[in-house]
Backbone as a chain_set.jsonl record, in Angstrom:
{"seq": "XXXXXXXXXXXXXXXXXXXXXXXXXXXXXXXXXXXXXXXXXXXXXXXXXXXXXXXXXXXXXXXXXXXXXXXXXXXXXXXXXXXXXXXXXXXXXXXXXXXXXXXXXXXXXXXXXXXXXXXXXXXXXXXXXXXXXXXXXXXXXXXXXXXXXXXXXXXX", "coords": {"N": [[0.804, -1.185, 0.0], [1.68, 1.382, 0.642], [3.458, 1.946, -1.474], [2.03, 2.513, -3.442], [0.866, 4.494, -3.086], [2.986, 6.268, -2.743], [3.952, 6.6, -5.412], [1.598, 7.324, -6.519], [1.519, 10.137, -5.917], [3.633, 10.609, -6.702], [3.248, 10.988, -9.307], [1.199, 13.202, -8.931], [3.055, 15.473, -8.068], [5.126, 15.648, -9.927], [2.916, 16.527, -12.249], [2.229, 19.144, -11.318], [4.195, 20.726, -11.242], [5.307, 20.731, -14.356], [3.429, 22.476, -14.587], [3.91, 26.109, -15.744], [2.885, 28.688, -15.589], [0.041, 30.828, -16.908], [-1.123, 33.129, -19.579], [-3.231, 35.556, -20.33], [-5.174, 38.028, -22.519], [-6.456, 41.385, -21.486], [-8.48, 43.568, -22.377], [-9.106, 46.899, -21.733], [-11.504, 49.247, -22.762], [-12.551, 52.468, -23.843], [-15.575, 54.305, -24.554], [-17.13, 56.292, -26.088], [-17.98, 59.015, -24.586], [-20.783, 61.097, -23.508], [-22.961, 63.309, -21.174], [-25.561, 64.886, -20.647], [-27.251, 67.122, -18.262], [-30.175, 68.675, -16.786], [-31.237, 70.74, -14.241], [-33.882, 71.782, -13.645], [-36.951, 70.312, -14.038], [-39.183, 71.803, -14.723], [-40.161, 75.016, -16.121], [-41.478, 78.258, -15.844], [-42.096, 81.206, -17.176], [-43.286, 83.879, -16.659], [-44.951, 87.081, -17.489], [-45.935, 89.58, -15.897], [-47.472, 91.925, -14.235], [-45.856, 93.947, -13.101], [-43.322, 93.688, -14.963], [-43.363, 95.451, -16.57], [-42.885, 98.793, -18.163], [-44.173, 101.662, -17.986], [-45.482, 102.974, -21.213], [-44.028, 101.585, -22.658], [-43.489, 98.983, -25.544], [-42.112, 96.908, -24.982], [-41.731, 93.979, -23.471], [-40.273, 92.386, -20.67], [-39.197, 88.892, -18.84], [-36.959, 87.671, -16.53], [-34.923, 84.232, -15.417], [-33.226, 82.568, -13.769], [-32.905, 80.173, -12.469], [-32.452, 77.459, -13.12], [-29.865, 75.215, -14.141], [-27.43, 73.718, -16.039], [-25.759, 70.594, -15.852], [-23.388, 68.83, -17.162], [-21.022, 66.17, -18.867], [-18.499, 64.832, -20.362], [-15.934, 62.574, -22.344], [-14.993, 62.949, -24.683], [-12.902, 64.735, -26.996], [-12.667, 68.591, -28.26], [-15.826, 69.421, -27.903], [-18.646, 70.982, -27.681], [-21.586, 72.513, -26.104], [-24.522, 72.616, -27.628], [-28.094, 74.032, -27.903], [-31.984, 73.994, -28.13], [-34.631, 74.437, -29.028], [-38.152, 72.849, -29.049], [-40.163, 73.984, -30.767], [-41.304, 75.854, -33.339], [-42.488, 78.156, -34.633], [-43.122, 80.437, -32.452], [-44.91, 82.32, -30.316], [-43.573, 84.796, -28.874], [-40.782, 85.995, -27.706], [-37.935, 83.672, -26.808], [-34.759, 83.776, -25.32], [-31.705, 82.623, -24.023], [-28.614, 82.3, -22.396], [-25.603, 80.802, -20.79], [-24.3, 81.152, -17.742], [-21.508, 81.586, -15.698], [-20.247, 79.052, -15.947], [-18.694, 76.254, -15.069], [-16.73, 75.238, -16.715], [-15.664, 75.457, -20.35], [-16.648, 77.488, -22.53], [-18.76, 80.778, -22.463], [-21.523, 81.401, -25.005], [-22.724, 84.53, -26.247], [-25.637, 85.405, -25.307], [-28.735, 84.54, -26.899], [-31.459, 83.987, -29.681], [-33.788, 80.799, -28.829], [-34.083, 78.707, -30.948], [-35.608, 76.322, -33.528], [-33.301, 75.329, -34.935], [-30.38, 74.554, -33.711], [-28.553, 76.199, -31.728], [-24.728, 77.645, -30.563], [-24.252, 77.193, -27.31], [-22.401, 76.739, -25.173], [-18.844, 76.929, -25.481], [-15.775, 74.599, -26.171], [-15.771, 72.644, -24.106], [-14.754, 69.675, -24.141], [-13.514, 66.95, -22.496], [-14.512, 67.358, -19.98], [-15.971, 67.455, -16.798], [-18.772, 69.29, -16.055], [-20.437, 72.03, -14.85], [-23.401, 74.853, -15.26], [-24.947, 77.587, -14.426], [-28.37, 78.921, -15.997], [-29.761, 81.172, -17.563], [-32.584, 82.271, -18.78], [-34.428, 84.577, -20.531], [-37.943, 85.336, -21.581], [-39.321, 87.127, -23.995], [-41.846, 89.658, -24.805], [-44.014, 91.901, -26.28], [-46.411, 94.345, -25.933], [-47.923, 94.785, -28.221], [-48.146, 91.873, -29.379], [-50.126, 91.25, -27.656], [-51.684, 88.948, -26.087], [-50.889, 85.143, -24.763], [-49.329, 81.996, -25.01], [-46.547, 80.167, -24.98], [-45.201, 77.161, -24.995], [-42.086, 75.943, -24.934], [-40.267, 72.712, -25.555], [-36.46, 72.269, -24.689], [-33.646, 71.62, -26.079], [-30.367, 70.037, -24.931], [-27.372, 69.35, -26.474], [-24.691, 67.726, -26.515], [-21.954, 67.908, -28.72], [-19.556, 67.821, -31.512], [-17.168, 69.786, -31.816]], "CA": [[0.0, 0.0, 0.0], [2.953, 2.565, 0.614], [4.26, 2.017, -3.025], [1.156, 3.227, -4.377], [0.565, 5.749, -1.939], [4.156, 7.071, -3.236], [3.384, 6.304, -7.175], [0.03, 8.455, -6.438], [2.492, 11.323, -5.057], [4.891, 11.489, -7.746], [2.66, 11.502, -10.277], [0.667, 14.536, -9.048], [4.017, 15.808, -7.756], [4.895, 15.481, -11.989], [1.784, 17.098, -13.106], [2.133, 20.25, -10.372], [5.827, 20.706, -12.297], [5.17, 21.002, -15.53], [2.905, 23.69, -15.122], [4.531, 26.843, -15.325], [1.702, 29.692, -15.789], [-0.671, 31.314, -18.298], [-1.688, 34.321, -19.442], [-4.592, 35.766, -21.611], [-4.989, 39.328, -23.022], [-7.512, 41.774, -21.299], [-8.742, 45.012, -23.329], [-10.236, 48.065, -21.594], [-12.102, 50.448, -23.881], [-13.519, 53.388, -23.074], [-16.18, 54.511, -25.425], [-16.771, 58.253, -26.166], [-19.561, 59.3, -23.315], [-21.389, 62.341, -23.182], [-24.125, 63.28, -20.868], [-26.403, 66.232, -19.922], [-29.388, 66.748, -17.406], [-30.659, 70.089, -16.183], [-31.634, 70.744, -12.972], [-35.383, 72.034, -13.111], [-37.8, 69.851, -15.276], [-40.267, 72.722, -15.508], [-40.014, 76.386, -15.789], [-42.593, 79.759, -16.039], [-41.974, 82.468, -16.896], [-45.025, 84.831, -16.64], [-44.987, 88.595, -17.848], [-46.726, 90.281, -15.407], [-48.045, 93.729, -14.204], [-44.262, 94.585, -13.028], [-42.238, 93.356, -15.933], [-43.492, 96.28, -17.753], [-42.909, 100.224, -18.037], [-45.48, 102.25, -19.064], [-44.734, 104.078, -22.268], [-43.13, 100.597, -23.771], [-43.968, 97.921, -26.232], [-40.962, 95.61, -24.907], [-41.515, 93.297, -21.988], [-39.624, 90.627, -20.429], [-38.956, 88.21, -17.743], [-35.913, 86.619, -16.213], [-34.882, 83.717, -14.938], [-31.627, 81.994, -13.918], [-33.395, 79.062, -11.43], [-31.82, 76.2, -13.543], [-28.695, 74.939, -14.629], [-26.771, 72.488, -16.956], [-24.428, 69.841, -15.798], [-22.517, 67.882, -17.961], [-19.909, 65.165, -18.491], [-17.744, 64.357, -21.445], [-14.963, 62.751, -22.249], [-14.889, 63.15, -25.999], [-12.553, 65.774, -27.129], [-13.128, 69.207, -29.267], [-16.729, 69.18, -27.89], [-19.382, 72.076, -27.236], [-23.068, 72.115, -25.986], [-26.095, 73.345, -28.183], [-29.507, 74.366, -27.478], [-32.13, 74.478, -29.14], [-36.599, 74.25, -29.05], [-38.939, 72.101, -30.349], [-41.08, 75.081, -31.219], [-40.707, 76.164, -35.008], [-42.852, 79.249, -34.294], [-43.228, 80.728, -30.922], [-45.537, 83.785, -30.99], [-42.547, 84.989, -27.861], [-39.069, 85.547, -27.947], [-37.209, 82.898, -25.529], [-33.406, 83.893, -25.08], [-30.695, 81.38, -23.538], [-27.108, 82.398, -21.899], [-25.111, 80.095, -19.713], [-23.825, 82.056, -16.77], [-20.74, 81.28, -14.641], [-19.309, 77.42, -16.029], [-17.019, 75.507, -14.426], [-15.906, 74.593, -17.682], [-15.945, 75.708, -21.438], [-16.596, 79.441, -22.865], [-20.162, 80.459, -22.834], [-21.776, 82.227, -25.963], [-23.302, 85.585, -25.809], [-27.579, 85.663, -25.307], [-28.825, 84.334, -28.538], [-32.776, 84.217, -29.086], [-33.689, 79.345, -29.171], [-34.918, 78.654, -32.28], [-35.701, 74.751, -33.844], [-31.991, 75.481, -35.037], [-29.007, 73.935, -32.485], [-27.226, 77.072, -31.458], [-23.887, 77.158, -29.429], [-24.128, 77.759, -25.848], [-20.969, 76.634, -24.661], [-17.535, 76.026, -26.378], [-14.675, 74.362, -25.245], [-16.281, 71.85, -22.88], [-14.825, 68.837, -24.236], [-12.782, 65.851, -21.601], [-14.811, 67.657, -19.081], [-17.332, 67.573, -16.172], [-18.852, 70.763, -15.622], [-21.884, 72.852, -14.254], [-23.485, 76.415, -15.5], [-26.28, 78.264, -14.326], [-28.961, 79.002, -17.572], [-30.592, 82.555, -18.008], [-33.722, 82.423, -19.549], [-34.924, 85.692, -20.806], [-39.088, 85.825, -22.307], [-39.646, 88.388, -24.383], [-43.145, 89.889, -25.38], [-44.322, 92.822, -26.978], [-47.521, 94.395, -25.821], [-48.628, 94.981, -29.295], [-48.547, 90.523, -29.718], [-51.293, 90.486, -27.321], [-51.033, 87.521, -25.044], [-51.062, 84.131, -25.175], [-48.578, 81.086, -24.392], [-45.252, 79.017, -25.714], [-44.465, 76.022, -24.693], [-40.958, 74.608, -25.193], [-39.123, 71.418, -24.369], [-35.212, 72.664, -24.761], [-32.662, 70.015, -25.678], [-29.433, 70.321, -25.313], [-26.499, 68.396, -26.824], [-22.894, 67.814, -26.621], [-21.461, 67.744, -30.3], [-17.876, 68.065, -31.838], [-16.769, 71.452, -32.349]], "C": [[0.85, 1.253, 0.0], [3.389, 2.734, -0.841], [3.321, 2.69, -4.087], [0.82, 4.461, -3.867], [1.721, 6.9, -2.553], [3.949, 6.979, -4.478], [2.287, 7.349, -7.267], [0.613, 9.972, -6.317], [2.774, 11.9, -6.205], [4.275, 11.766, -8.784], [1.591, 12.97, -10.105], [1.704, 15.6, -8.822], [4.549, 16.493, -9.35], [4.36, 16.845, -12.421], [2.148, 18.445, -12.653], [3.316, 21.268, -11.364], [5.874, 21.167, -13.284], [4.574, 22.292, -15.777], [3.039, 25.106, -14.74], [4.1, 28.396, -15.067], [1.16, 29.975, -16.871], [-0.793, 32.412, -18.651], [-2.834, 35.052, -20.669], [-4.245, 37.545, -21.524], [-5.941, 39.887, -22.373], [-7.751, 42.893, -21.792], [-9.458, 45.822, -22.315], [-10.434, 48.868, -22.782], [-12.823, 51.191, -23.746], [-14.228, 54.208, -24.493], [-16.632, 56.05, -25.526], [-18.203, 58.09, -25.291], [-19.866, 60.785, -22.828], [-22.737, 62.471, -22.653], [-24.313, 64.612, -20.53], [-27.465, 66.073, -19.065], [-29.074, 68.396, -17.04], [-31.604, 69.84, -15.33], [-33.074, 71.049, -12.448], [-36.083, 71.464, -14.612], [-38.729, 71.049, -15.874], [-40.055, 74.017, -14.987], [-40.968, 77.136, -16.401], [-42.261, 80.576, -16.261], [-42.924, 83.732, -17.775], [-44.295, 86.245, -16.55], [-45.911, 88.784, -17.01], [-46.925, 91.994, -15.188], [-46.282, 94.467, -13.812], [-43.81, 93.929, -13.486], [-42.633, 94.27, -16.472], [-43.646, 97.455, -17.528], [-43.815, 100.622, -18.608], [-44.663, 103.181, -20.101], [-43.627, 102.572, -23.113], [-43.553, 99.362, -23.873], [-43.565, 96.39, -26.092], [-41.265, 95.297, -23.452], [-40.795, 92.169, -22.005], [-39.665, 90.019, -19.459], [-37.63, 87.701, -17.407], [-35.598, 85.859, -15.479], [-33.717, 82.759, -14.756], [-32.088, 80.608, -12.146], [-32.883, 77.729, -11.752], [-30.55, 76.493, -13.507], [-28.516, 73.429, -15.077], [-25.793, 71.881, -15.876], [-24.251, 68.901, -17.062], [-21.262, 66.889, -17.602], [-19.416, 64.857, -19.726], [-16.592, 63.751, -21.597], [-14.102, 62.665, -23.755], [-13.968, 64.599, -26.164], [-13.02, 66.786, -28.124], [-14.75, 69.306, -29.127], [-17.497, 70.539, -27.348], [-21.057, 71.592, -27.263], [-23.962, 73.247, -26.926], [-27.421, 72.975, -27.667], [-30.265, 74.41, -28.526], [-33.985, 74.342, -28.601], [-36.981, 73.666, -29.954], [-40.258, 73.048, -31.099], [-40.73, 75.342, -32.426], [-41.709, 77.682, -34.721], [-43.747, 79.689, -33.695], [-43.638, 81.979, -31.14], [-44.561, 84.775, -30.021], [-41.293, 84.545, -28.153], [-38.388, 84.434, -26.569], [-35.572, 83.224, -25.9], [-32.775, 83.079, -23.665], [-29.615, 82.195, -23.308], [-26.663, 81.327, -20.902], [-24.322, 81.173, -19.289], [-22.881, 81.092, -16.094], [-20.078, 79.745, -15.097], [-18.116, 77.544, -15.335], [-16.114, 75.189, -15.155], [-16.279, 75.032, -18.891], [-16.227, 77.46, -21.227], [-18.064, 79.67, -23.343], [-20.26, 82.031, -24.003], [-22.302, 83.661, -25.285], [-24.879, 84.918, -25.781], [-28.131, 85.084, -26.715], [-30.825, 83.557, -28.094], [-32.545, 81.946, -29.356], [-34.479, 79.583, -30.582], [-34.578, 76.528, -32.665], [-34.294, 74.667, -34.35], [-30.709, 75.038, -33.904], [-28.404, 75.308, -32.33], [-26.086, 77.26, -30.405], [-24.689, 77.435, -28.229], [-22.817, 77.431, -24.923], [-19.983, 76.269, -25.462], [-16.799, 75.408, -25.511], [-14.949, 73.379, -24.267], [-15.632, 70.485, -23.134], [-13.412, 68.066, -23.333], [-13.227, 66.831, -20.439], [-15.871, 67.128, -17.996], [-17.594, 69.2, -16.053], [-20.435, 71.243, -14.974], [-21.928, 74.287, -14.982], [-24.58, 76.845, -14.87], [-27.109, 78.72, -15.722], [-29.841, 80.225, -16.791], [-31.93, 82.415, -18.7], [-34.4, 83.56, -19.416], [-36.445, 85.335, -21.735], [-39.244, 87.005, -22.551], [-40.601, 88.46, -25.572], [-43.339, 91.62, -25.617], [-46.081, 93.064, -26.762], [-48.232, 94.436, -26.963], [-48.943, 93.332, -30.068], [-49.968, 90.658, -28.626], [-50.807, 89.322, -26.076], [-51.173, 86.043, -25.435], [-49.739, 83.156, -24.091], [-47.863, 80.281, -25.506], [-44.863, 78.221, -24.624], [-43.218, 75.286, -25.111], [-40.622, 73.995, -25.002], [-37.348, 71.755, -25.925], [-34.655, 71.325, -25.322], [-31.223, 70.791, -25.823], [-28.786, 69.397, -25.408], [-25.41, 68.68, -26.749], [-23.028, 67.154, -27.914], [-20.042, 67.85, -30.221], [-17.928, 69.431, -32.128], [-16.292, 72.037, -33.491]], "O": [[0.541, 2.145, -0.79], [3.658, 3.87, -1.231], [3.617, 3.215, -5.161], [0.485, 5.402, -4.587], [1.46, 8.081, -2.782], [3.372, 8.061, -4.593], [2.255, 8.16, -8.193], [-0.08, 10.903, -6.726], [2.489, 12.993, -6.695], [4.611, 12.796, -9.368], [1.291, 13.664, -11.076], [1.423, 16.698, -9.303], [4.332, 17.642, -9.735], [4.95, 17.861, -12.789], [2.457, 19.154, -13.61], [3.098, 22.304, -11.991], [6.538, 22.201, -13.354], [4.868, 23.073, -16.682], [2.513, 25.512, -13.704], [4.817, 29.194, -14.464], [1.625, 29.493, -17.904], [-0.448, 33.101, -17.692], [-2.9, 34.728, -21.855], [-3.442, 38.146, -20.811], [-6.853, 39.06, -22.362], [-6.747, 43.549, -21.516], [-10.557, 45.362, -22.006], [-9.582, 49.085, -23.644], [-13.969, 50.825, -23.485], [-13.494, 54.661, -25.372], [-16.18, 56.845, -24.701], [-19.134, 57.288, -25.373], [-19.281, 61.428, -21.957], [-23.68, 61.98, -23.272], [-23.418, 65.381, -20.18], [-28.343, 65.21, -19.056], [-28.028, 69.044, -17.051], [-32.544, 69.052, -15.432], [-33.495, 70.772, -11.325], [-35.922, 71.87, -15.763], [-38.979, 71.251, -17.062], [-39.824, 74.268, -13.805], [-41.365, 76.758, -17.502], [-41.891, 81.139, -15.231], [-43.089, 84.177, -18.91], [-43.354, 86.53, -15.809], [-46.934, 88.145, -17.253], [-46.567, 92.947, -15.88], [-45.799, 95.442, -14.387], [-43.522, 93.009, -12.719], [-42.116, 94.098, -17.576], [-44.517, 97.674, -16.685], [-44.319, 100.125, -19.615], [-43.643, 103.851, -19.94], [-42.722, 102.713, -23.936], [-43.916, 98.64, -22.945], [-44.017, 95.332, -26.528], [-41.125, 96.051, -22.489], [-40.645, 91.289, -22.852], [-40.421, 90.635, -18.708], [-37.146, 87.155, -18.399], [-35.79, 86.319, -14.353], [-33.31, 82.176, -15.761], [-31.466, 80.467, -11.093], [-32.826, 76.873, -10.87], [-30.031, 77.524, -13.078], [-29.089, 72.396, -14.732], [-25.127, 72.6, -15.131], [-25.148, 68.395, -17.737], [-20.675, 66.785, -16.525], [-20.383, 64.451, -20.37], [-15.776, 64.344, -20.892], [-12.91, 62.392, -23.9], [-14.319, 65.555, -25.473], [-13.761, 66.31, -28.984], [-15.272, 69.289, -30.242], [-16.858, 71.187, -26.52], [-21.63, 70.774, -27.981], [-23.958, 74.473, -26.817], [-27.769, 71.914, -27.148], [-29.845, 74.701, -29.646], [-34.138, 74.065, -27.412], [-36.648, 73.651, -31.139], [-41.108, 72.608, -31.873], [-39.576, 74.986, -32.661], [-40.799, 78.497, -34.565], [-44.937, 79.581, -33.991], [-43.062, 82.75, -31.906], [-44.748, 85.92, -30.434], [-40.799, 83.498, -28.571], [-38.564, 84.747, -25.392], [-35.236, 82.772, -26.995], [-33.314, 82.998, -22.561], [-29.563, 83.059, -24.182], [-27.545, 80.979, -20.116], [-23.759, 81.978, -20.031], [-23.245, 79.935, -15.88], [-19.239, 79.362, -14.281], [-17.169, 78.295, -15.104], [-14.973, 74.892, -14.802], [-17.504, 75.146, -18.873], [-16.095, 78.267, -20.306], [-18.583, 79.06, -24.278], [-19.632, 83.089, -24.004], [-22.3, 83.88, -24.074], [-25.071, 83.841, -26.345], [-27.527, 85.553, -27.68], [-31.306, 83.021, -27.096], [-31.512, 81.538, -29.888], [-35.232, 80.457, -31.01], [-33.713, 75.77, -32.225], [-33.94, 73.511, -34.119], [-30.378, 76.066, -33.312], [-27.476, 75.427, -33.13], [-26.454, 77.031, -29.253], [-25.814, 77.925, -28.326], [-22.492, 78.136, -23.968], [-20.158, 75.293, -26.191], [-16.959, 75.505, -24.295], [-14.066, 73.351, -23.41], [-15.93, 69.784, -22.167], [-12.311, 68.591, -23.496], [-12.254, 67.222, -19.794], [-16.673, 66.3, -18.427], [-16.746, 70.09, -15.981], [-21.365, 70.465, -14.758], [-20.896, 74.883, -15.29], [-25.382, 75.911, -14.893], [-26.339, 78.893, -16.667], [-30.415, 80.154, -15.704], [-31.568, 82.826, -19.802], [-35.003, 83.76, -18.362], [-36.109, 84.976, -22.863], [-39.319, 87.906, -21.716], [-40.555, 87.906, -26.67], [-42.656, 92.42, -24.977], [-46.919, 92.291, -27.226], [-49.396, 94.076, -26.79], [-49.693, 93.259, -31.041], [-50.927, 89.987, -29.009], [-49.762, 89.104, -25.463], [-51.626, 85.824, -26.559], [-49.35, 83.429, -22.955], [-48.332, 79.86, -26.564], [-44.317, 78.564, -23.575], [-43.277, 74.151, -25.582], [-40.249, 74.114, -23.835], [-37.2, 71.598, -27.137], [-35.105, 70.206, -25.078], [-30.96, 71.769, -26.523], [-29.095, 68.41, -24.741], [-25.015, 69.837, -26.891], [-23.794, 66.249, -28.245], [-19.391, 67.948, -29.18], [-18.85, 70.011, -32.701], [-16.122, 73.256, -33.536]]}, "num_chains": 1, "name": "protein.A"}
């Protein structure tokens, strides 16, 4: 019984021996990833009895209660804006105020058109505050626009 007991040994003893390690290949890949969200789903902004001088046709509102964050890590990248409105009987104007990151445009009115709002944002995270200016004209009368905004990270 010992002789096999030792025969049993050497042969796993053997096997253990031979094997000297392995190795396999592992890939990371990081895929281009850009995200946005803004901070207030729904916003108002009501012309009322004080938004307006007497003696003028131009009223407005303002409002800077939201803001953008972002995340990218795509390079050469800037965010646009834009409305699903094609024609809004009211002007809506857009600025990003204050980023943590990228170069924000001047005021520019949304239109169904993408227009910048930030450059420069791209291998970033960042935050801005958003401006929203309504602007009405007592001589439209009144009424109501509804937009839903989008904004996108693009290439620059």
């Amino acid at each position: 019984m010992l002789s096999f007991l030792g025969l049993c040994l050497c042969v796993w003893s053997s096997d253990a021996s031979s094997q000297d390690g392995d190795n396999h290949i592992v890939t990371v890949q990081a895929a281009e990833i850009s995200v946005v969200d803004v901070t207030a789903n729904t916003l108002s902004l009501n012309i009322l009895d004080g938004d307006i001088q007497i003696g003028r046709d131009l009223m407005t509102v303002t409002d800077q209660s939201s803001s953008i964050i972002w995340g990218t890590n795509g390079s050469s990248r800037k965010i646009t804006a834009s409305t699903d409105l094609a024609t809004p009987t009211f002007e809506l104007r857009l600025v990003a105020l204050s980023p943590t990151r990228g170069t924000p445009t001047p005021e520019f009115t949304l239109s169904i058109v993408p227009r910048d709002l930030l450059l420069d944002v791209g291998r970033s995270l960042g935050t801005s505050a958003l401006q929203y200016t309504g602007v009405a004209y007592a001589s439209q009368g009144t009424g109501t626009d509804v937009h839903t905004i989008t904004f996108t990270i693009v290439g620059q």
